[in-house]
mmCIF file as gemmi writes it, N, C-alpha and C atoms, coordinates in Angstrom:
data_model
loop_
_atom_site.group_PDB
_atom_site.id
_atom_site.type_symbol
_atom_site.label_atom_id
_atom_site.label_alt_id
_atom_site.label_comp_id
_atom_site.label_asym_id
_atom_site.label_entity_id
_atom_site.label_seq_id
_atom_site.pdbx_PDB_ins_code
_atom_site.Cartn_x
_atom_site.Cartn_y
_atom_site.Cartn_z
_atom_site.occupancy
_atom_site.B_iso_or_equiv
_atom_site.pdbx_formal_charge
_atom_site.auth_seq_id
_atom_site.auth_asym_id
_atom_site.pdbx_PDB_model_num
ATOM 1 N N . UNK Axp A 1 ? -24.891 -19.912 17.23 1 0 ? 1 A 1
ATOM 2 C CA . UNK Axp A 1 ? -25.382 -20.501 15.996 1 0 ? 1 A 1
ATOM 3 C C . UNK Axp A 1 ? -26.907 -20.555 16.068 1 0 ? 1 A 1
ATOM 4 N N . UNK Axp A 2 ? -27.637 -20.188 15.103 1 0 ? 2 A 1
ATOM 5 C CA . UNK Axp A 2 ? -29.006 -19.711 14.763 1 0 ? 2 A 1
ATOM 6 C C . UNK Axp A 2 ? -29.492 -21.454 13.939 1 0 ? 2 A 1
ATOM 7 N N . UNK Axp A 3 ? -30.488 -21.689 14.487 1 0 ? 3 A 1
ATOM 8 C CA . UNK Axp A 3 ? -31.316 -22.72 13.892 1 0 ? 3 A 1
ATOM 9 C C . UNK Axp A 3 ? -32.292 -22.483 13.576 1 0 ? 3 A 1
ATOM 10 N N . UNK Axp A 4 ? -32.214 -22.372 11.827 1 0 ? 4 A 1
ATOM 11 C CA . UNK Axp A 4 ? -33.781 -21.898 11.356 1 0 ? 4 A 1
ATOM 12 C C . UNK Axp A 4 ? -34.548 -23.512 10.787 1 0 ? 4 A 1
ATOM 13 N N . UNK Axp A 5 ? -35.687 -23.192 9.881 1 0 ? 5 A 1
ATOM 14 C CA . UNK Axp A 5 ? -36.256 -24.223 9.57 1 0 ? 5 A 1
ATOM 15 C C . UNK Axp A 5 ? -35.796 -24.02 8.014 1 0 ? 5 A 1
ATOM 16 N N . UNK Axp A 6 ? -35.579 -25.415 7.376 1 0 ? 6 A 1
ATOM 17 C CA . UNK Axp A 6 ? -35.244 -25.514 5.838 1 0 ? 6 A 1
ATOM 18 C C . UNK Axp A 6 ? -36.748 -25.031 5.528 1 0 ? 6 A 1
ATOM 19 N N . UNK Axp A 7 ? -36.953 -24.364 3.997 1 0 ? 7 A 1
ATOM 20 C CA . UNK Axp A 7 ? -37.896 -24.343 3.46 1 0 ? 7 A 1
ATOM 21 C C . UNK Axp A 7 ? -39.413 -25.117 2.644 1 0 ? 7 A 1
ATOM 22 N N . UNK Axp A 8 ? -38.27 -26.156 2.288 1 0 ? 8 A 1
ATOM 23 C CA . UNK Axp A 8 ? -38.637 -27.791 2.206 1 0 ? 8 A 1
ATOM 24 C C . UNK Axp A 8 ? -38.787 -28.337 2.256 1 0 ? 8 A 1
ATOM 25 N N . UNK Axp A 9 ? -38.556 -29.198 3.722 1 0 ? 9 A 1
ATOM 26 C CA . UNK Axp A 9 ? -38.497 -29.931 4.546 1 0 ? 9 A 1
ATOM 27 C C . UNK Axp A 9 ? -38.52 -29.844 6.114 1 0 ? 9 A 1
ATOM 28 N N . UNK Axp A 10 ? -38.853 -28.255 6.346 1 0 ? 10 A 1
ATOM 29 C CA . UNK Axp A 10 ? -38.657 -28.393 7.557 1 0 ? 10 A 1
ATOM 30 C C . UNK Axp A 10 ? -37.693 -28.875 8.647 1 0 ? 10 A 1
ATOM 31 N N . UNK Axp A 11 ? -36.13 -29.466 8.291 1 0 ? 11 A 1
ATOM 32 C CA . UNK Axp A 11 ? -35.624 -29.652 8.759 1 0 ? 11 A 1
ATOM 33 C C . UNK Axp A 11 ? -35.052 -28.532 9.683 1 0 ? 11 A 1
ATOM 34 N N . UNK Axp A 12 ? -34.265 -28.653 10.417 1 0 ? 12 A 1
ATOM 35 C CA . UNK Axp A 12 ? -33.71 -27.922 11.146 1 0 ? 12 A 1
ATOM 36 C C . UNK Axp A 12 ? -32.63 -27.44 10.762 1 0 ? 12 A 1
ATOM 37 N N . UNK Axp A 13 ? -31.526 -26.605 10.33 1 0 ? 13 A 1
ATOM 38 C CA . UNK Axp A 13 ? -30.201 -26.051 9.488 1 0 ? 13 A 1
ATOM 39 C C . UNK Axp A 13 ? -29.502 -24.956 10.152 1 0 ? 13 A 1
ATOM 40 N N . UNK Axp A 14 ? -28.582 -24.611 10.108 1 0 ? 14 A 1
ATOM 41 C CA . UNK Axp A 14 ? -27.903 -23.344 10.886 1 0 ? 14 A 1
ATOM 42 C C . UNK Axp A 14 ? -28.437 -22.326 9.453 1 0 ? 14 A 1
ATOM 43 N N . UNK Axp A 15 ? -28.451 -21.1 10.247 1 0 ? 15 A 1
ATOM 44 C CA . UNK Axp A 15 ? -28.67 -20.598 9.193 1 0 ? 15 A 1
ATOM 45 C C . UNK Axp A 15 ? -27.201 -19.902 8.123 1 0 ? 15 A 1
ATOM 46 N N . UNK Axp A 16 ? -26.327 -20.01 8.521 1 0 ? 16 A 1
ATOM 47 C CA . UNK Axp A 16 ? -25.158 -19.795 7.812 1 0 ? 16 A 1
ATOM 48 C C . UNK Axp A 16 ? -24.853 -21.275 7.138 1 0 ? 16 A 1
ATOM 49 N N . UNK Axp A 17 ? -25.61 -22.254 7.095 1 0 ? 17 A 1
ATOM 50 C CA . UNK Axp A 17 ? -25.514 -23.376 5.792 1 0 ? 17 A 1
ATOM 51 C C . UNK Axp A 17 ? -25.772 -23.06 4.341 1 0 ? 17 A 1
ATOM 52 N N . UNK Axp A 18 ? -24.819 -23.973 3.84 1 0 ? 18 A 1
ATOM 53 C CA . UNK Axp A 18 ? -25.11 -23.416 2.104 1 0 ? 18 A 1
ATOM 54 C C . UNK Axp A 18 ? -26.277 -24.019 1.644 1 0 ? 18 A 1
ATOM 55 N N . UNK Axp A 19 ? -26.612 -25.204 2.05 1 0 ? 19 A 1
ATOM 56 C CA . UNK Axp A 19 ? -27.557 -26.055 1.489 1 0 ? 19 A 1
ATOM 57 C C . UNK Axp A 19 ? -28.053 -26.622 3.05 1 0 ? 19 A 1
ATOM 58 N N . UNK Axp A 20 ? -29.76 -27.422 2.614 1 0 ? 20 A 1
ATOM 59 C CA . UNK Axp A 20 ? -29.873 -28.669 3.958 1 0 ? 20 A 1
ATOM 60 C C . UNK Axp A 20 ? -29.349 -29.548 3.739 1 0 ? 20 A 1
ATOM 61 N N . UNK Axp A 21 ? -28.892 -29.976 4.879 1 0 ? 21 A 1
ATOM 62 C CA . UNK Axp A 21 ? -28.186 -31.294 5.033 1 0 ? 21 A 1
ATOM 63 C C . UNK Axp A 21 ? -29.231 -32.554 4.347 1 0 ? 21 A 1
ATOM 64 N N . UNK Axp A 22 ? -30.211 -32.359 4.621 1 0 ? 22 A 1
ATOM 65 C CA . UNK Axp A 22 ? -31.496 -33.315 4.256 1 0 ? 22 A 1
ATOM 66 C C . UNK Axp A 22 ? -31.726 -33.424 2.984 1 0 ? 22 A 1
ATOM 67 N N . UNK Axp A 23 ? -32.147 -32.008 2.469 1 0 ? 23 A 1
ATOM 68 C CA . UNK Axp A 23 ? -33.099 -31.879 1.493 1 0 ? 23 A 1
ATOM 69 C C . UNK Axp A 23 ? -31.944 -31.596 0.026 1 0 ? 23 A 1
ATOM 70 N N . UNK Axp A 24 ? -31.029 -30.842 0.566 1 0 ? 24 A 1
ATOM 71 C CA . UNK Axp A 24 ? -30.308 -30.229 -0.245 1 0 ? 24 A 1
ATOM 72 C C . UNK Axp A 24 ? -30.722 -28.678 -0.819 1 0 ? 24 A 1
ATOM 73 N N . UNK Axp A 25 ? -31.587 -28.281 -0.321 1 0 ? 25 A 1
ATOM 74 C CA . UNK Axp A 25 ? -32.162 -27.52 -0.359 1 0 ? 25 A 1
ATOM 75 C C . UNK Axp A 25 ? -31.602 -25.98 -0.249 1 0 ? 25 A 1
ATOM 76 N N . UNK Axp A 26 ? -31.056 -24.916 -1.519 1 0 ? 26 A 1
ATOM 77 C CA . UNK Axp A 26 ? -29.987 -23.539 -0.799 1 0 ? 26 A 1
ATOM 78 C C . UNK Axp A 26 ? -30.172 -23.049 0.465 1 0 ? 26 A 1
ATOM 79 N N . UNK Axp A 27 ? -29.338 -22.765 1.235 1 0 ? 27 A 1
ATOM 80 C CA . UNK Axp A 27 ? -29.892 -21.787 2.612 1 0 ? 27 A 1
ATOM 81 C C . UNK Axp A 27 ? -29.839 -20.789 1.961 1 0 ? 27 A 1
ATOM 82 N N . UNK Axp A 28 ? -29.815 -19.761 3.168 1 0 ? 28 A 1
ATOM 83 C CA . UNK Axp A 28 ? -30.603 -18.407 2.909 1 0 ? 28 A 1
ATOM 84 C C . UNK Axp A 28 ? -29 -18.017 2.51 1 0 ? 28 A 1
ATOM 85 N N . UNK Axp A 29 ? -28.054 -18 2.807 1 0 ? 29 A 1
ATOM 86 C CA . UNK Axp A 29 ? -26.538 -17.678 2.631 1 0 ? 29 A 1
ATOM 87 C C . UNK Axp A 29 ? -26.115 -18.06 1.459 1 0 ? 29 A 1
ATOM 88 N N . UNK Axp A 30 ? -26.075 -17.04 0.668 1 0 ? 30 A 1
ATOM 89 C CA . UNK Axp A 30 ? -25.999 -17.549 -1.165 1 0 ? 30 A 1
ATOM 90 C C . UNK Axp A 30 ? -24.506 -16.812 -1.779 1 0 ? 30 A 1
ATOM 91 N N . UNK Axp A 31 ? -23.591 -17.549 -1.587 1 0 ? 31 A 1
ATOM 92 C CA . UNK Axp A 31 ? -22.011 -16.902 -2.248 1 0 ? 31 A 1
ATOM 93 C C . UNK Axp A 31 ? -22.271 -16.98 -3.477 1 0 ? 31 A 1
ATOM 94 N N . UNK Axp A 32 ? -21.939 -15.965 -4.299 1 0 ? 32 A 1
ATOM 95 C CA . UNK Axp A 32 ? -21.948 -15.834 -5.731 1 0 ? 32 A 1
ATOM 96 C C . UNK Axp A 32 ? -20.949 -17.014 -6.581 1 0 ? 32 A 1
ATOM 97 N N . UNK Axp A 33 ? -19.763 -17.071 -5.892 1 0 ? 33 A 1
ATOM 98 C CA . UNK Axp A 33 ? -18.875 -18.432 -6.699 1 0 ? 33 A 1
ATOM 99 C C . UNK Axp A 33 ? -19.334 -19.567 -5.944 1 0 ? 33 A 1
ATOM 100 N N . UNK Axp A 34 ? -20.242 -19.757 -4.939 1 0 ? 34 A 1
ATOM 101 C CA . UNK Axp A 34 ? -20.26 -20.96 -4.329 1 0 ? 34 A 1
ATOM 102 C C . UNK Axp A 34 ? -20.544 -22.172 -5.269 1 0 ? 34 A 1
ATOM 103 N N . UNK Axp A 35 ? -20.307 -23.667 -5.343 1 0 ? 35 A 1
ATOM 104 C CA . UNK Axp A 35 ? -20.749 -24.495 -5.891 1 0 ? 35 A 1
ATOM 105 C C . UNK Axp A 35 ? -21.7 -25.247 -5.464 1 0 ? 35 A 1
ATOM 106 N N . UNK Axp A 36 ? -22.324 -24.844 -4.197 1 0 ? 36 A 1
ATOM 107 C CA . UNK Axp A 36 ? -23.79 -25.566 -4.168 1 0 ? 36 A 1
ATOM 108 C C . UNK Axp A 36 ? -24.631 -24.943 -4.674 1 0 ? 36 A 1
ATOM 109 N N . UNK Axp A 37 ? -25.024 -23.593 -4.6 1 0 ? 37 A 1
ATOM 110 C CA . UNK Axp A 37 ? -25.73 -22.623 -5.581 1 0 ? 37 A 1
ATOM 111 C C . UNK Axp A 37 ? -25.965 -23.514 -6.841 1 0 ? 37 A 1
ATOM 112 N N . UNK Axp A 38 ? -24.578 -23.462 -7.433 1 0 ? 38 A 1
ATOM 113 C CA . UNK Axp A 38 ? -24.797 -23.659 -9.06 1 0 ? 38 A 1
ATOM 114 C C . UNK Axp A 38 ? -25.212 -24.393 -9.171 1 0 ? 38 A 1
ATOM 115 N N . UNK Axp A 39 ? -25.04 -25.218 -8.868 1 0 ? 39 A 1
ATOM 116 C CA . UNK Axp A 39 ? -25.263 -27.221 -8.285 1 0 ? 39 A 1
ATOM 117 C C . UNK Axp A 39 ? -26.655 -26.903 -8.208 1 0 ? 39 A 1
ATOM 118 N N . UNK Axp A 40 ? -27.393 -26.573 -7.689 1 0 ? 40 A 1
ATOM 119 C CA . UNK Axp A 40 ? -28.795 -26.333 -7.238 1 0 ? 40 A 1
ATOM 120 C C . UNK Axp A 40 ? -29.354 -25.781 -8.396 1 0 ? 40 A 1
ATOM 121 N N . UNK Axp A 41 ? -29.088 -25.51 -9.123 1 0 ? 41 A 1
ATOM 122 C CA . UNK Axp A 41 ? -29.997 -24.437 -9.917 1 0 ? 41 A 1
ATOM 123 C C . UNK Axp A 41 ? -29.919 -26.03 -11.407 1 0 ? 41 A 1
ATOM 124 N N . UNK Axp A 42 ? -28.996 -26.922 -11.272 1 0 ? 42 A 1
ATOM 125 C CA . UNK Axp A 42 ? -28.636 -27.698 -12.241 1 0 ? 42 A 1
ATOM 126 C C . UNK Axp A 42 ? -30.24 -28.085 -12.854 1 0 ? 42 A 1
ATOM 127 N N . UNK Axp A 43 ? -30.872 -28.597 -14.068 1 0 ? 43 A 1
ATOM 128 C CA . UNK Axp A 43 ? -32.408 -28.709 -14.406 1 0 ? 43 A 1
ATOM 129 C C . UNK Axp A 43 ? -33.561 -28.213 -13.303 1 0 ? 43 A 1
ATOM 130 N N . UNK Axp A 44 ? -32.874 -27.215 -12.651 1 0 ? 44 A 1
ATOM 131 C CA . UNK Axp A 44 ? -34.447 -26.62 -11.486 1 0 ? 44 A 1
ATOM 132 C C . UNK Axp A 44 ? -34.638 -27.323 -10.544 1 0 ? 44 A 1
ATOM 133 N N . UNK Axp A 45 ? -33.689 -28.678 -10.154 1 0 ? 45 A 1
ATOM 134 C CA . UNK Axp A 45 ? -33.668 -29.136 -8.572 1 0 ? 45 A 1
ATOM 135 C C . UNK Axp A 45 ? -32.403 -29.08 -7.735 1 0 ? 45 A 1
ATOM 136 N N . UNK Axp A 46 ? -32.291 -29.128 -7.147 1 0 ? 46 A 1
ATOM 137 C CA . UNK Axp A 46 ? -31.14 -29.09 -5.709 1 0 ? 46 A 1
ATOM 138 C C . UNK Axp A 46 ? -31.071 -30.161 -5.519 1 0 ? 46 A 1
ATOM 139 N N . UNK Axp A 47 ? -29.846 -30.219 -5.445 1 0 ? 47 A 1
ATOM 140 C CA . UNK Axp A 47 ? -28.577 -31.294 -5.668 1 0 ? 47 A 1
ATOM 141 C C . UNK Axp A 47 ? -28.085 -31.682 -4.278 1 0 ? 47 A 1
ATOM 142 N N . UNK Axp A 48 ? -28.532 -32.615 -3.294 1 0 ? 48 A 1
ATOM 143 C CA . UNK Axp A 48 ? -27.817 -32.749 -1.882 1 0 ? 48 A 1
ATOM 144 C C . UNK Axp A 48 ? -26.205 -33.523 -1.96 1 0 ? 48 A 1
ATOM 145 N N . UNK Axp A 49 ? -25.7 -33.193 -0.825 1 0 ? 49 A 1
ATOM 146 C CA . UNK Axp A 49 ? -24.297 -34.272 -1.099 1 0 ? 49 A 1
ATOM 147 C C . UNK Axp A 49 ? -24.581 -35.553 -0.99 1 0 ? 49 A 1
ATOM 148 N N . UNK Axp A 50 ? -25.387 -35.969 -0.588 1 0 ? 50 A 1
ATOM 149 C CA . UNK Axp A 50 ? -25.28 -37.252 -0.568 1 0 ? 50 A 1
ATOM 150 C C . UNK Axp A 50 ? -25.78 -37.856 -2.441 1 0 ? 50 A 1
ATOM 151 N N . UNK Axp A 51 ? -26.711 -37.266 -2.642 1 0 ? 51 A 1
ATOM 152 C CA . UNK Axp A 51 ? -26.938 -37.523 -4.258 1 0 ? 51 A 1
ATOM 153 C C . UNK Axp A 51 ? -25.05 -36.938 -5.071 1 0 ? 51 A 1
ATOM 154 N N . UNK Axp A 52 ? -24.265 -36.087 -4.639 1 0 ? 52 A 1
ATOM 155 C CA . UNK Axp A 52 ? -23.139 -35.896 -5.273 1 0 ? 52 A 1
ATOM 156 C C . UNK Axp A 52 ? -22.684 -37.325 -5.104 1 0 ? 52 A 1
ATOM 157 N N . UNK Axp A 53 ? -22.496 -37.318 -3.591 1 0 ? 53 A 1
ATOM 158 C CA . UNK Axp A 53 ? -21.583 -38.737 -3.261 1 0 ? 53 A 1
ATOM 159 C C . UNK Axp A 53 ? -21.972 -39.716 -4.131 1 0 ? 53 A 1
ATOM 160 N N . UNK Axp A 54 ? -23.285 -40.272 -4.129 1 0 ? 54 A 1
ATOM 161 C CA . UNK Axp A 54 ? -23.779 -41.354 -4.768 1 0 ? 54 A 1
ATOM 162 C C . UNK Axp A 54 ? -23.415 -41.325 -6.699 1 0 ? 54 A 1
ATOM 163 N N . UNK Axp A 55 ? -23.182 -39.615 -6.883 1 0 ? 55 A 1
ATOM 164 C CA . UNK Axp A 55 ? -23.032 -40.014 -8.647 1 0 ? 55 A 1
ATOM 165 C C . UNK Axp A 55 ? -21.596 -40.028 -8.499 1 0 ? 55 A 1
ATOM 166 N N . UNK Axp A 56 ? -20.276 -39.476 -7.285 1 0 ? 56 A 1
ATOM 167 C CA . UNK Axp A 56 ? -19.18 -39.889 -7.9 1 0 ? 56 A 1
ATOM 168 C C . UNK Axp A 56 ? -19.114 -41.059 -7.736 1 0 ? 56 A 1
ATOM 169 N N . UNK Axp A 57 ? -19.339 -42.038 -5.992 1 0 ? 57 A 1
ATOM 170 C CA . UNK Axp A 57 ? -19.123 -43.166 -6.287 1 0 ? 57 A 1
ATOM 171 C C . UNK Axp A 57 ? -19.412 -44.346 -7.481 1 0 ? 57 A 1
ATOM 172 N N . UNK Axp A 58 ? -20.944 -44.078 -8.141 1 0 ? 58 A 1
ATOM 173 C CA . UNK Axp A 58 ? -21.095 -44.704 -8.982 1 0 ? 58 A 1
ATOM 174 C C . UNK Axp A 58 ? -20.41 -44.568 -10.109 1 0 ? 58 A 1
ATOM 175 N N . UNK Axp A 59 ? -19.862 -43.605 -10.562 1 0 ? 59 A 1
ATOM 176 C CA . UNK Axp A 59 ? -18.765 -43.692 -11.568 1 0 ? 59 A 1
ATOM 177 C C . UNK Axp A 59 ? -17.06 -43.705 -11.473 1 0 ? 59 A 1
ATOM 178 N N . UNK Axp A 60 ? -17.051 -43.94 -9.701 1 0 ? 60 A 1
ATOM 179 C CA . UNK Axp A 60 ? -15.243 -44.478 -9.747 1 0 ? 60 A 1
ATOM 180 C C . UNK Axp A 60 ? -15.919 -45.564 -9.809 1 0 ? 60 A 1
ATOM 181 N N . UNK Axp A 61 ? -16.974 -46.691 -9.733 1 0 ? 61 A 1
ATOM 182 C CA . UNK Axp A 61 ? -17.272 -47.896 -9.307 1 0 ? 61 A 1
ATOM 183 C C . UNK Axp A 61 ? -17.208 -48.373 -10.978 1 0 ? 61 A 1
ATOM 184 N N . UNK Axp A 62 ? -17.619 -48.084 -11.709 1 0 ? 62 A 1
ATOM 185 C CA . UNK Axp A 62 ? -18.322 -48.079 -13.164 1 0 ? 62 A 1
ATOM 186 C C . UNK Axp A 62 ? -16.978 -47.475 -13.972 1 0 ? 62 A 1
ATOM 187 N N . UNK Axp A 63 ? -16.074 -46.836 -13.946 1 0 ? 63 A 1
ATOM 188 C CA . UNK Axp A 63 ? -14.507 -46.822 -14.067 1 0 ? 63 A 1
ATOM 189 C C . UNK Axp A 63 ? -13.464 -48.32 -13.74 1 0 ? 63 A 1
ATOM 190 N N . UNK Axp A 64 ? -13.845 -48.834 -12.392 1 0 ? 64 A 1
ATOM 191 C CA . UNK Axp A 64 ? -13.033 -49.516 -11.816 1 0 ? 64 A 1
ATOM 192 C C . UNK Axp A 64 ? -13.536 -51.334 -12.583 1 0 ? 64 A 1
ATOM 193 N N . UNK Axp A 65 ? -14.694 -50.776 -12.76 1 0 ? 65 A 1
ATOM 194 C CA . UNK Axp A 65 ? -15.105 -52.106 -13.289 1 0 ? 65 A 1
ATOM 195 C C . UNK Axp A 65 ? -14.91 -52.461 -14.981 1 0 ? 65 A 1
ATOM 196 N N . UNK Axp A 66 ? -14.713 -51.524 -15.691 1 0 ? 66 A 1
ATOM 197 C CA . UNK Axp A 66 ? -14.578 -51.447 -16.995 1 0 ? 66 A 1
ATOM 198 C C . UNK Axp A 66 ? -13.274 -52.023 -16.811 1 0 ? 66 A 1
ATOM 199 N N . UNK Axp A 67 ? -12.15 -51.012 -16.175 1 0 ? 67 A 1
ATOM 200 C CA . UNK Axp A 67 ? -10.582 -51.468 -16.027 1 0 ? 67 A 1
ATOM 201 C C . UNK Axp A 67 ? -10.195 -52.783 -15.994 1 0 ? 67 A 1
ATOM 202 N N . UNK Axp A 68 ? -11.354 -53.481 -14.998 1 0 ? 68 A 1
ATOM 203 C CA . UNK Axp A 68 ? -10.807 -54.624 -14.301 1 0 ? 68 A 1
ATOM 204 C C . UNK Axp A 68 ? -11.246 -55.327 -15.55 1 0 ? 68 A 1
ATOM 205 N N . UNK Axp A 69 ? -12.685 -55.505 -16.498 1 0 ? 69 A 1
ATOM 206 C CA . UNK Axp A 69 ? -12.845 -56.288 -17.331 1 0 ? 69 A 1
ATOM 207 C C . UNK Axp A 69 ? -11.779 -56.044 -18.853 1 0 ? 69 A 1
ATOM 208 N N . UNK Axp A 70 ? -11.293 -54.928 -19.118 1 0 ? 70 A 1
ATOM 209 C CA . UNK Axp A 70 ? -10.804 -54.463 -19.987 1 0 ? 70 A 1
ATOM 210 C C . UNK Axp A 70 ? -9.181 -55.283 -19.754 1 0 ? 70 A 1
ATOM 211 N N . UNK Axp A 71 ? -9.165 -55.267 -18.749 1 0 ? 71 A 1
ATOM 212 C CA . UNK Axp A 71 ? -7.369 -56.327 -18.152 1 0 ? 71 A 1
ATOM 213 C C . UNK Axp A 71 ? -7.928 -57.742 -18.355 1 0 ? 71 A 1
ATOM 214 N N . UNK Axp A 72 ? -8.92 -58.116 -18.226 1 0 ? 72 A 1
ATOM 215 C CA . UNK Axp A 72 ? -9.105 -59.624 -18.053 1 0 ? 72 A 1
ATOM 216 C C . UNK Axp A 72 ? -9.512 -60.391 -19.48 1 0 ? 72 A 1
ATOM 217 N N . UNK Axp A 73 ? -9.825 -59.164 -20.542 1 0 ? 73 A 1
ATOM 218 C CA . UNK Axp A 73 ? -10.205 -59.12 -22.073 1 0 ? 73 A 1
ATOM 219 C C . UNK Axp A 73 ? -8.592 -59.31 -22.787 1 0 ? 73 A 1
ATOM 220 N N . UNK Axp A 74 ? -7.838 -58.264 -22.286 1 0 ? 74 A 1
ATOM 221 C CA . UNK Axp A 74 ? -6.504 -58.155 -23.297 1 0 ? 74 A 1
ATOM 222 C C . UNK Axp A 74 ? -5.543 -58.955 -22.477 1 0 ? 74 A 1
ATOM 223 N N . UNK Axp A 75 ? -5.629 -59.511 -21.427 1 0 ? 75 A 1
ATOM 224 C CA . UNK Axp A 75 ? -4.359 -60.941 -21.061 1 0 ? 75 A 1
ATOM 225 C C . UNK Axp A 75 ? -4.918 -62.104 -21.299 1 0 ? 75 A 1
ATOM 226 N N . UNK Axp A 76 ? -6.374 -61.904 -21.934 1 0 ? 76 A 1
ATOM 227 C CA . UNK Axp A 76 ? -6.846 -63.829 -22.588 1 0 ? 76 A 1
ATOM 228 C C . UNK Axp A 76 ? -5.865 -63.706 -24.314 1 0 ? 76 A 1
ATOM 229 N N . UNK Axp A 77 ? -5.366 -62.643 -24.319 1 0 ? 77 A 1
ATOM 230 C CA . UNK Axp A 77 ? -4.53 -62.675 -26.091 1 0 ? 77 A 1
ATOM 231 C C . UNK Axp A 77 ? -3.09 -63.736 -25.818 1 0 ? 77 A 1
């Protein structure tokens, strides 16, 4: 396994990564159906997982909380 430098950040990355782990940044290894690609190109910045993680959790969180107030609205009838 080859350790190059991200472009971005300088981090350190294999070079068969789709993205940096850090930056989010594409590696040099670009699959045509891949979904970090596309993901990356989303308004002209790169999209890391941890920014994915953070927008699904915030919307099972923001789901779960509507539910719970939406039950506590229709059993005060």
């Amino acid at each position: 396994m080859v350790l190059v430098a991200c472009p971005a950040c300088d981090h350190r990355i294999s070079e068969k990564a789709l993205a940096c782990p850090s930056c989010g940044h594409p590696g040099s290894r670009q699959d045509r159906h891949a979904i970090v690609p596309i993901l990356g190109r989303v308004a002209g910045t790169y999209v890391s997982a941890n920014a994915v993680a953070g927008i699904i959790l915030g919307s099972v969180m923001f789901v779960s909380a509507a539910a719970v107030l939406i039950t506590l609205i229709l059993s005060q009838r």
